[in-house]
C-alpha positions in Angstrom: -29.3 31.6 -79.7 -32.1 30.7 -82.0 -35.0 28.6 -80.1 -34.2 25.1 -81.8 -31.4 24.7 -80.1 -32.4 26.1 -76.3 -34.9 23.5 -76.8 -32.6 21.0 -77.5 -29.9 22.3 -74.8 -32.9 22.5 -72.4 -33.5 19.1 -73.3 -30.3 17.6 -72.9 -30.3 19.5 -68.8 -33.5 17.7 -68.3 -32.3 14.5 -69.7 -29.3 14.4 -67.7 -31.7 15.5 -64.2 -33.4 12.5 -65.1 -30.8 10.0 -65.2 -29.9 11.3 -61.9 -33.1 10.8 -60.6 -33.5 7.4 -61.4 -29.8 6.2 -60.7 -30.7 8.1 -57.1 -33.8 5.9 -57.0 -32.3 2.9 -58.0 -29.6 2.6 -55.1 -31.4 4.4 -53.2 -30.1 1.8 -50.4 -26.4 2.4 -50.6 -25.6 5.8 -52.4 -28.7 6.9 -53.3 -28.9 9.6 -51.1 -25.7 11.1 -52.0 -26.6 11.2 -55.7 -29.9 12.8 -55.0 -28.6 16.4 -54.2 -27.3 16.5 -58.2 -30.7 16.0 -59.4 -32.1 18.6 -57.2 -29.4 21.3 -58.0 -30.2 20.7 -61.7 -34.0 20.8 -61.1 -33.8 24.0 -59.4 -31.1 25.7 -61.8 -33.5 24.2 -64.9 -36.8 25.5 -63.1 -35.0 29.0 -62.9 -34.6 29.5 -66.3 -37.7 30.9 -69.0 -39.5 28.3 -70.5 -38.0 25.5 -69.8 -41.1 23.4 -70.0 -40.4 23.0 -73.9 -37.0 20.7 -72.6 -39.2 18.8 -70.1 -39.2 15.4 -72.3 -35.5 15.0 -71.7 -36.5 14.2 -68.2 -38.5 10.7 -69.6 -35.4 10.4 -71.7 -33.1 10.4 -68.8 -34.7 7.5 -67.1 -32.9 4.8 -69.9 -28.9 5.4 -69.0 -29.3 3.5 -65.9 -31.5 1.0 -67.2 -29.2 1.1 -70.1 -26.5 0.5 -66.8 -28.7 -2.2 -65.1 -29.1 -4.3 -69.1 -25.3 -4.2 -69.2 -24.5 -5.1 -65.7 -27.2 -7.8 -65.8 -25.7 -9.1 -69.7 -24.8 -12.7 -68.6 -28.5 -13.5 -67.0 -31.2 -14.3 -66.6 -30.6 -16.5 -64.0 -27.6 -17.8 -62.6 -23.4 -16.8 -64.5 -20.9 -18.9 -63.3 -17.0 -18.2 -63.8 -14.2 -20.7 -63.3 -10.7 -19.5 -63.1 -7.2 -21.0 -61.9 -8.4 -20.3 -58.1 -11.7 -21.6 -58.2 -15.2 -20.6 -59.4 -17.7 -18.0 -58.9 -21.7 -18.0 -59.6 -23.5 -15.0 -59.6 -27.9 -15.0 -58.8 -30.7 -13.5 -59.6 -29.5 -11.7 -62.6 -32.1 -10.0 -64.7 -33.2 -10.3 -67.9 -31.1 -7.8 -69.7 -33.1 -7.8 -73.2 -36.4 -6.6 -71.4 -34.3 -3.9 -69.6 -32.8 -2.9 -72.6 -36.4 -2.9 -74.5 -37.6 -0.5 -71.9 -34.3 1.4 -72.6 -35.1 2.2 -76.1 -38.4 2.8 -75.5 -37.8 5.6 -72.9 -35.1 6.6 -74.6 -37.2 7.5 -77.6 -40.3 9.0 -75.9 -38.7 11.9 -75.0 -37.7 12.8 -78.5 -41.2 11.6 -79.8 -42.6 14.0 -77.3 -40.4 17.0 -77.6 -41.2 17.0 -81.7 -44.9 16.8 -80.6 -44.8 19.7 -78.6 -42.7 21.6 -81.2 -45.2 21.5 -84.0 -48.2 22.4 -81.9 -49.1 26.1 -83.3 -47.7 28.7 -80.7 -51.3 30.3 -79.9 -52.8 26.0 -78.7 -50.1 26.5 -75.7 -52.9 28.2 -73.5 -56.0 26.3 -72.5 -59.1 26.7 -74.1 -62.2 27.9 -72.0 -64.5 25.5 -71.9 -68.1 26.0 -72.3 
């Protein structure tokens, strides 16, 4: 397997750990802490492996599918949606503004790329720390 593309695959296991991490944050209240195991498992099957600090961006990257989740579920606010139907109505409140969740969505989504190409064209010998004098 050439090392382009353990990078990427190593990216796309740290991307998926993140969204785990974050959905596990986010409802942290209700099922939060039965989501949380499925981050850890991937953490400690990706922290196994040899270098897999090269597919660590895809952990930033992670962190936009549930705000990608919250901007959708939140797609009728800000503020207060109300339905009417045959039976009577419905109002939902305190919805978010799904354009600034969706803003920070592409933003994290795209760090993680940004970063990962970074890393990639540093010359292999700049990975250790110089002394310092």
């Amino acid at each position: 397997m050439t090392s382009n593309r353990r990078t990427w695959l190593l990216f796309t296991g740290w991307f998926l750990t993140g969204a785990c991490y974050l959905l596990a944050l986010l409802s942290v209240l209700s099922i939060g802490i039965f989501i949380l195991p499925i981050p850890v498992a991937g953490t400690l099957a990706l922290a196994t492996r040899r270098d897999t600090w090269r597919g660590l961006p895809g952990l930033l990257s992670g962190a936009s599918l549930p705000l990608f989740l919250l901007a959708y579920l939140n797609r009728h606010g800000p503020g207060t949606y109300c339905t009417t139907s045959a039976g009577g109505s419905s109002c939902t409140e305190g919805l978010l503004n799904p354009w600034l969740l969706l803003a920070v969505g592409l933003l994290v989504l795209g760090a993680g790329p940004a970063l990962l190409l970074k890393i990639q064209q540093r010359p292999a010998n700049s990975s250790a720390p110089s002394p310092s004098r």
